[in-house]
C-alpha positions as CSV (number, residue, x, y, z in Angstrom):
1,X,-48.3,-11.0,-41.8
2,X,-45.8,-8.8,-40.8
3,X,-45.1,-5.5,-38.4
4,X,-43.4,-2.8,-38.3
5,X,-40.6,-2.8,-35.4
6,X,-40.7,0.7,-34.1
7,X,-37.4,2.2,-34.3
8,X,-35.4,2.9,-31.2
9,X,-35.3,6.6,-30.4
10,X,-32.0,8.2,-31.1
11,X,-30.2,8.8,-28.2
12,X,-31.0,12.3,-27.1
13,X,-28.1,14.7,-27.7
14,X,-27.7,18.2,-25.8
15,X,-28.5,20.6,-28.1
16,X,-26.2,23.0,-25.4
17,X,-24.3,22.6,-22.6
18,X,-24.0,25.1,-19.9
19,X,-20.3,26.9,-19.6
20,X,-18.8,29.3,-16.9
21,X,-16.6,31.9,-18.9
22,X,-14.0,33.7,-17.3
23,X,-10.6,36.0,-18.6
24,X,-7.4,34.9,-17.7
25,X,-5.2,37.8,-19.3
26,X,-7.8,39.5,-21.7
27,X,-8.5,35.5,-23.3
28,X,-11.8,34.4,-23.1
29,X,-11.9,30.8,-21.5
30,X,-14.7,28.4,-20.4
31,X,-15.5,25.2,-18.1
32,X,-18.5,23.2,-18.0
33,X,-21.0,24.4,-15.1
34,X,-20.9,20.9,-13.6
35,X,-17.4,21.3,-12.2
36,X,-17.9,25.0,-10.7
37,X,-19.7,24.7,-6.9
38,X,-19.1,28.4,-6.6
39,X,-17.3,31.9,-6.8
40,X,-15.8,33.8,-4.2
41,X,-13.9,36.9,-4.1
42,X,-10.1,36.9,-3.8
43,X,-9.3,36.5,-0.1
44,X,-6.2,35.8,1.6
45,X,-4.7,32.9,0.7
46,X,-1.9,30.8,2.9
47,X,1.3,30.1,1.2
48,X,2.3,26.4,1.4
49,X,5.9,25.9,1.3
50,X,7.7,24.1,-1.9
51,X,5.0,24.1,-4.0
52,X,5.2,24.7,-8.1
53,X,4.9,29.0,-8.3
54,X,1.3,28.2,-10.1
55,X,-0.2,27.2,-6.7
56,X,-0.7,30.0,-4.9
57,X,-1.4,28.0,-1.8
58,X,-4.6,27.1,0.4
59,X,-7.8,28.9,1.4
60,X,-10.3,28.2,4.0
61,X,-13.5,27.6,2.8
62,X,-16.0,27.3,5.5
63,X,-13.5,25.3,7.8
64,X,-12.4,23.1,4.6
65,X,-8.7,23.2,3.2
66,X,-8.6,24.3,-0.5
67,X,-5.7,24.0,-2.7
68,X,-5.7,27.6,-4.6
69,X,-4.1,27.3,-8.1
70,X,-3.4,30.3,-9.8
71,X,-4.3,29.8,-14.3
72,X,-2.3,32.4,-15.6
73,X,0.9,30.8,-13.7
74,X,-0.1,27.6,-15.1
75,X,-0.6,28.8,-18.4
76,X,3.4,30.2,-18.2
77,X,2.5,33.4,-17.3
78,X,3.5,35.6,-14.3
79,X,1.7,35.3,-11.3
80,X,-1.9,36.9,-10.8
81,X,-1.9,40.2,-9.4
82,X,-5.0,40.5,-7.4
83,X,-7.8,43.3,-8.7
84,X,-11.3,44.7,-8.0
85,X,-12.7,41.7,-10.6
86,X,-10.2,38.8,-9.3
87,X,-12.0,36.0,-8.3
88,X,-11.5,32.6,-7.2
89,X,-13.7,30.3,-9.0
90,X,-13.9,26.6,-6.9
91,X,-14.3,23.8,-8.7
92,X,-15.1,20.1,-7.8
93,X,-13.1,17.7,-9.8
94,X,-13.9,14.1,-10.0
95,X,-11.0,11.6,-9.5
96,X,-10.7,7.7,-9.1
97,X,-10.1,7.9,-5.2
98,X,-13.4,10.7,-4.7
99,X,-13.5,14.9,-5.7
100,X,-11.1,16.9,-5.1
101,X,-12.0,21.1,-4.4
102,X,-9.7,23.3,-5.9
103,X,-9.6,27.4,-6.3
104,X,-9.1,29.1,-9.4
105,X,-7.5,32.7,-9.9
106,X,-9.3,34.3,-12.5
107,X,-8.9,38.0,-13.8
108,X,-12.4,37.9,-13.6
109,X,-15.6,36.0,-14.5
110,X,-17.9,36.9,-17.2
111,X,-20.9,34.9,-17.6
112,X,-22.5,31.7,-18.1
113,X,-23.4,30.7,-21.3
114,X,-24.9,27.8,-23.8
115,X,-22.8,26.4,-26.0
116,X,-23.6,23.7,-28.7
117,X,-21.6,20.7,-28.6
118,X,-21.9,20.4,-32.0
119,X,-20.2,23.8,-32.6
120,X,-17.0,23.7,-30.6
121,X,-13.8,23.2,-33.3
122,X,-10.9,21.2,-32.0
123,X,-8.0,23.7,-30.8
124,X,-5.3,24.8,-33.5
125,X,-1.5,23.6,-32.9
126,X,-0.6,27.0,-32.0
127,X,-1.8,30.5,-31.2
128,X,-3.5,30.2,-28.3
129,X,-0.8,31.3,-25.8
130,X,-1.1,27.9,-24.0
131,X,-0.4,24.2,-24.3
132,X,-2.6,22.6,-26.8
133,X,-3.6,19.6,-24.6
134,X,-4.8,22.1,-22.1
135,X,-7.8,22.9,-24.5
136,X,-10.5,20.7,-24.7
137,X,-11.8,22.8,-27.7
138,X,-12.9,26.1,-29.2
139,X,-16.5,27.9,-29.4
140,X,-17.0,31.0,-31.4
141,X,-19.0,33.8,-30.0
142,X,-19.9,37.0,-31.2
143,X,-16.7,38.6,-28.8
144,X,-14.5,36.1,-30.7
145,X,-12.9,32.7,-29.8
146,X,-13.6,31.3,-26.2
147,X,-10.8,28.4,-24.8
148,X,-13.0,25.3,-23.3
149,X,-10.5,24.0,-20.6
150,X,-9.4,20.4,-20.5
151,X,-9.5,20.8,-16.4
152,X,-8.0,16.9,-16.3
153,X,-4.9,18.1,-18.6
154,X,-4.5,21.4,-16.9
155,X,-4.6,19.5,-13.6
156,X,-2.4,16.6,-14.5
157,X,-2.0,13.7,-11.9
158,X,1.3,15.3,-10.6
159,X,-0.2,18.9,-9.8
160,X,-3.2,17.0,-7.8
161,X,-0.7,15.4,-5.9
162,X,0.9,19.1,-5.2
163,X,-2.8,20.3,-4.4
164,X,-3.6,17.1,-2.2
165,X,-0.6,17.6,-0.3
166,X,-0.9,21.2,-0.1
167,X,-4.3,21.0,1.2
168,X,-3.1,18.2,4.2
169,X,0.4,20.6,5.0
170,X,-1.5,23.7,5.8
């Protein structure tokens, strides 16, 4: 006599995965929902002395310190100029020694959208006005392409020591 060994069920893949999408000089970008805790206007933000020109500087946030950084700088572009859409988007990114909250200057903030896994194609070598191991990968949408950020890459160990010590110097 023998059974039948019921098979395992296959690991259950998201069918979509929830993205914040945001413009950044008329390009459609996107993070993953889990790293945004929220959005606040553009407020005044505190210079912090010899820091890289893509950090804007540091915001109080409900009596908490946060690093601002500004995307377009970081992408290689000039500096945000603040408008009625600006926004700063904070996020909540996990490192080895706990989170770290930082603000990002946005042009403005779209919406939030589903976006299968199984449909984002890996970035091309060039075109995309920004550094290629800044983008995680690309989704279509019916606008056109939208740029899934590598937030790690963008933030690379050196600019969250900047942001760390911009966020203990203010």
């Amino acid at each position: 006599m023998h059974t039948l060994e019921s098979a395992a069920p296959a690991p259950h893949l998201p069918t979509s995965v929830q993205h914040l999408t945001f413009r950044v000089r008329e390009a459609g970008y996107a993070l993953p929902i889990e790293l945004v805790r929220e959005i606040i206007e553009y407020a005044e933000i505190t210079r912090v002395p010899m820091m890289p020109a893509y950090i804007h500087g540091v915001l109080n946030l409900r009596g908490n310190v946060v690093p601002v950084l500004d995307l377009a700088a970081r992408f290689g572009m000039e500096l945000t100029e603040a408008g009625k859409r600006t926004c700063i988007v904070i996020i909540a990114l996990p490192l080895e020694d706990g989170v770290q909250r930082i603000g990002l200057v946005v042009d403005a903030v779209d919406a939030v959208l589903d976006i299968d896994p199984h449909g984002v194609v890996p970035a091309p070598p060039f075109g995309t006005g920004i550094r290629a191991d800044f983008i995680a990968g690309m989704a279509q949408q019916e606008q056109g392409f939208l740029i899934i950020l590598n937030m790690p890459q963008v933030l690379s160990l050196d600019d969250i020591r900047y942001l760390s010590q911009a966020a203990k110097g203010s």
